[in-house]
C-alpha positions in Angstrom: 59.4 63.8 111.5 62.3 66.3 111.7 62.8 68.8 114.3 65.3 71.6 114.3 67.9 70.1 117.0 67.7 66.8 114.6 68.6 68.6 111.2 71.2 70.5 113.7 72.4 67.2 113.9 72.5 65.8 110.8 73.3 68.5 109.2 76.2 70.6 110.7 78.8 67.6 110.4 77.5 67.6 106.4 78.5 71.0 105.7 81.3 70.7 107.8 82.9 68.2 105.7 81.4 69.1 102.6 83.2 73.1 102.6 86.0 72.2 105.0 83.8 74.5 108.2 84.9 75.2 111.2 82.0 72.9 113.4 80.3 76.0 114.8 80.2 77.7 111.3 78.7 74.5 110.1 75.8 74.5 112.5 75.3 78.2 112.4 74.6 77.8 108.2 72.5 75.2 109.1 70.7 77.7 111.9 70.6 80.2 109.2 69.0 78.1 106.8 66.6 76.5 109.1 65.4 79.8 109.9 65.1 81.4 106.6 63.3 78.1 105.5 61.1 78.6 107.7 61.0 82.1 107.9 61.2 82.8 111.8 64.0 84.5 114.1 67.1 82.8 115.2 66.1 82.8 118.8 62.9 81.4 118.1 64.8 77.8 117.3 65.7 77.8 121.1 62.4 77.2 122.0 61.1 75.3 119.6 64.0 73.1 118.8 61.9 69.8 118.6 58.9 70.8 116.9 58.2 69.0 114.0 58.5 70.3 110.7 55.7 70.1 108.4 56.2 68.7 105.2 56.4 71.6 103.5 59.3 73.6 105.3 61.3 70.3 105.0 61.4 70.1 101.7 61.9 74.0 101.5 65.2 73.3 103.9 66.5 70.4 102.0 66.6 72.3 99.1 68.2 75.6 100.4 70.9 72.4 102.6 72.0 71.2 98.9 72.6 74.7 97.3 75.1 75.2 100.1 76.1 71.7 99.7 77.1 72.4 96.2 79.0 75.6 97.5 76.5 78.4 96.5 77.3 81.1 99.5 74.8 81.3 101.8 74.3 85.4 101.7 73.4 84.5 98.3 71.0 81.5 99.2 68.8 83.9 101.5 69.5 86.9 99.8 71.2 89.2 102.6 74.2 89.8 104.4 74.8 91.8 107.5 76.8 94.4 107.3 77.8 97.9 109.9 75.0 96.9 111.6 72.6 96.8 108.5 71.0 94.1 106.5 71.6 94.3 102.6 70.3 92.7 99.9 73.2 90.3 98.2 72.5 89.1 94.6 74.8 87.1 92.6 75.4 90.6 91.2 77.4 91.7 93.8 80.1 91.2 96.0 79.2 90.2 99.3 79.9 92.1 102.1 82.7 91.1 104.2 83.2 91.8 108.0 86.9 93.4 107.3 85.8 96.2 105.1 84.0 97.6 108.1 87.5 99.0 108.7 87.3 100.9 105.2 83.8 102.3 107.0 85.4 102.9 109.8 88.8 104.7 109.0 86.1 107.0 106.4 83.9 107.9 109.7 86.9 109.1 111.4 87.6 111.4 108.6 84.2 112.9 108.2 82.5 116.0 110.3 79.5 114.6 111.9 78.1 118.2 112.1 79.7 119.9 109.1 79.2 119.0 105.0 81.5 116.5 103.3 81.5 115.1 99.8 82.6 111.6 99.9 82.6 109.6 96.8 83.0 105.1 97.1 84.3 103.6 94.0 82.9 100.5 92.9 80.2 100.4 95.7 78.9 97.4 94.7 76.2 96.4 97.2 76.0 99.8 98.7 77.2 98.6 101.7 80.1 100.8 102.7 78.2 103.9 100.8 75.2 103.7 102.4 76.6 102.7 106.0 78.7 106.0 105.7 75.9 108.0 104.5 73.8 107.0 107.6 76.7 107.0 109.7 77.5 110.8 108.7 73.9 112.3 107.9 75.6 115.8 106.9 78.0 114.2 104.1 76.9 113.4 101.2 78.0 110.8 99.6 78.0 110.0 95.6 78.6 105.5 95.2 79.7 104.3 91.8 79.5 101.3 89.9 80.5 100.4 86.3 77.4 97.7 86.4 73.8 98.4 86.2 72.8 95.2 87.6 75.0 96.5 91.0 73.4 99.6 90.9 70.0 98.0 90.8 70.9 96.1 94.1 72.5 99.0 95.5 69.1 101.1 94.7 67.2 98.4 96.7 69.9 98.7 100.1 69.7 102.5 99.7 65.9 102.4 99.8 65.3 100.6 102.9 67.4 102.6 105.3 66.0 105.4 104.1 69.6 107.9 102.8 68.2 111.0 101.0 72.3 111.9 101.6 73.0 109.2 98.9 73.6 109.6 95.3 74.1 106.6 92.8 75.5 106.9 89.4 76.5 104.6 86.4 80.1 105.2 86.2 83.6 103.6 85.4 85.5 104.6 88.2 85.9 108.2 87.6 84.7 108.3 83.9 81.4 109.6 84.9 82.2 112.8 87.4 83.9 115.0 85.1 86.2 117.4 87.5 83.6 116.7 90.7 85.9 117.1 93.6 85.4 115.3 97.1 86.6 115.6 100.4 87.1 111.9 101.2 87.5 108.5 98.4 86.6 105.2 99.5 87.1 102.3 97.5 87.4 98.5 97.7 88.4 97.5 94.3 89.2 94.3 92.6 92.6 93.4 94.0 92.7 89.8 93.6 95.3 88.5 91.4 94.0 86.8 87.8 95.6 83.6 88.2 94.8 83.1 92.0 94.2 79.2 92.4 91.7 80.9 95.6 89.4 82.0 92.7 88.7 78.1 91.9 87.3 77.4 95.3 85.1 78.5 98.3 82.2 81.2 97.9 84.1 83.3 95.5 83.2 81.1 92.4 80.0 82.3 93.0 80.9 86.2 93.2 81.1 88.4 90.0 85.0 87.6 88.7 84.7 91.2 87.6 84.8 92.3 91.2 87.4 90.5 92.2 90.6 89.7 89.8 92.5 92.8 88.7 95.7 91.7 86.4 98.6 89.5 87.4 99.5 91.3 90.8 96.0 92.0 91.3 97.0 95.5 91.8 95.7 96.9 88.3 92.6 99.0 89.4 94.1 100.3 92.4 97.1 101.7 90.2 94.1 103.4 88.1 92.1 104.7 91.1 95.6 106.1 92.7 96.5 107.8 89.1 92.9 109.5 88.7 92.2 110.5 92.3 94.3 113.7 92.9 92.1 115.1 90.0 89.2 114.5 91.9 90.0 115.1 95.4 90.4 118.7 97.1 94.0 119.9 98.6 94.0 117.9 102.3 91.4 115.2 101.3 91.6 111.3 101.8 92.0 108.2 99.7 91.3 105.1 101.7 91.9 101.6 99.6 91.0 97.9 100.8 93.2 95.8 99.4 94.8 92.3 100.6 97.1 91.2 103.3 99.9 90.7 101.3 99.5 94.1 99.0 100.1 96.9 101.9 103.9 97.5 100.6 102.7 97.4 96.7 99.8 99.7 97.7 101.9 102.2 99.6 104.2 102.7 96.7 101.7 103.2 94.3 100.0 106.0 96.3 103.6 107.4 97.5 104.5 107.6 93.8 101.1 109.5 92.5 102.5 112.3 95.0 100.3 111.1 98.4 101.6 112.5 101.8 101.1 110.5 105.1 101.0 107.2 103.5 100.0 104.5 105.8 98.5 100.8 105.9 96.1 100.1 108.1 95.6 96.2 109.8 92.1 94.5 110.5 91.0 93.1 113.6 93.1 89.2 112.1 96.1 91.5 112.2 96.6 91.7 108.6 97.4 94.4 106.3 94.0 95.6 105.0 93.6 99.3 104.0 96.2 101.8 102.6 95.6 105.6 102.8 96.9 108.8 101.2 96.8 112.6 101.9 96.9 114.7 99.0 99.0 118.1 99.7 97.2 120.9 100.7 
């Protein structure tokens, strides 16, 4: 019969060879999977690590072990993804949410009042995550999250529900096609940035993501060049735009926002020391 420190065993060298992990990643997933499989905490496998598994919960982990086997990201394979100290539903829909765009959250927290209004608005929000961690975060903002996909907007409807964030507002939009001459305090976005003809898009959990999410022309710079364009419109005199963007686009990014007429330009690096968001002041 198989126990949980057995599959541990078997099982965390498999992924590790099969998706190139590091060994403890490996037998974390297989943690993760054991658990959702069999629906129980992670700490409950410390004491329980050589009870059997009934026949049942086997077969339910062997069949989650080959998804990931075959590559299929595990936040998709149990449906959620941890995020600012949240849980969010992740659908194929979606982007997952990714530990360095807590700096976006971040940098946006220490930009908004927490005991005075503040109309922030996230572009392509996806998931919710960064949206709704700001709106929770910052209970006297409110916060209006975008998407141009309805099927993103369903998931995003789902994460907004459970933490309860009557400071939220979603709306069907392409970029800034829907808001007419709103104006905001503070603009969040992590856009498509990845370059069209990146080999990365070929390999790891990304094959999996929405390619609409992720490419954006041949310097992967094409979305960001439309959010820098649009955003003065839409932001007031002395208000924010904060961009994610990759570590190698911090220079590209800077000049775009320097030449839309930005003041205090600056790139901002992640906790991996690389180049991750860009912001911009526009003049008061």
């Amino acid at each position: 019969m198989a126990t949980p420190a057995g599959l541990l065993a078997q099982d965390g060298p498999k992924l590790q060879q099969a998706l190139d992990l590091d060994p403890r990643e490996a037998r974390l997933e297989v943690r993760i999977l054991l658990c959702h499989a069999l629906g129980v905490a992670r700490s409950w496998l410390i004491g329980h690590d050589r009870d059997a598994l009934a026949d049942t919960e086997e077969q339910t982990y062997t069949a989650l072990l080959t998804r990931r086997l075959a590559g299929e990201p595990i936040a998709y394979i149990v449906g959620s993804r941890e995020f600012f100290g949240l849980e969010f539903k992740t659908t194929p829909a979606v982007l997952i949410p990714r530990p360095e765009t807590e700096l976006l959250v971040e940098l946006a927290l220490a930009r908004i009042s927490e005991n005075q209004p503040c109309e922030v608005l996230d572009l392509g929000t996806g998931s919710g995550a960064s949206a709704i961690s700001i709106a929770k975060n910052r209970p006297w903002a409110t916060v209006t999250a975008v998407d141009r996909s309805p099927e993103a907007l369903a998931v995003a409807r789902e994460n907004a529900a459970r933490p309860a964030v009557p400071n939220l507002r979603l709306l069907l939009s392409d970029w800034f096609g829907a808001l007419d001459a709103q104006t905001y305090d503070l603009i969040v976005s992590n856009p498509p940035y990845v370059e069209d003809a990146d080999p990365h898009l070929l390999h790891g959990d990304v094959r999996f993501e929405p390619l609409s999410a992720l490419a954006s022309g041949t310097d992967g710079l094409d979305d960001i060049r439309r959010i820098a364009a649009a955003a003065p419109q839409h932001l007031r005199p002395g208000g924010w735009l904060l961009l994610e963007h990759g570590y190698n686009q911090g220079e590209g990014c800077r000049a775009i926002l320097r030449r839309q007429g930005f003041l205090d330009v600056e790139t901002i690096r992640d906790l991996a020391g690389l180049e991750r968001v860009s912001m911009g002041l526009r003049a008061a």
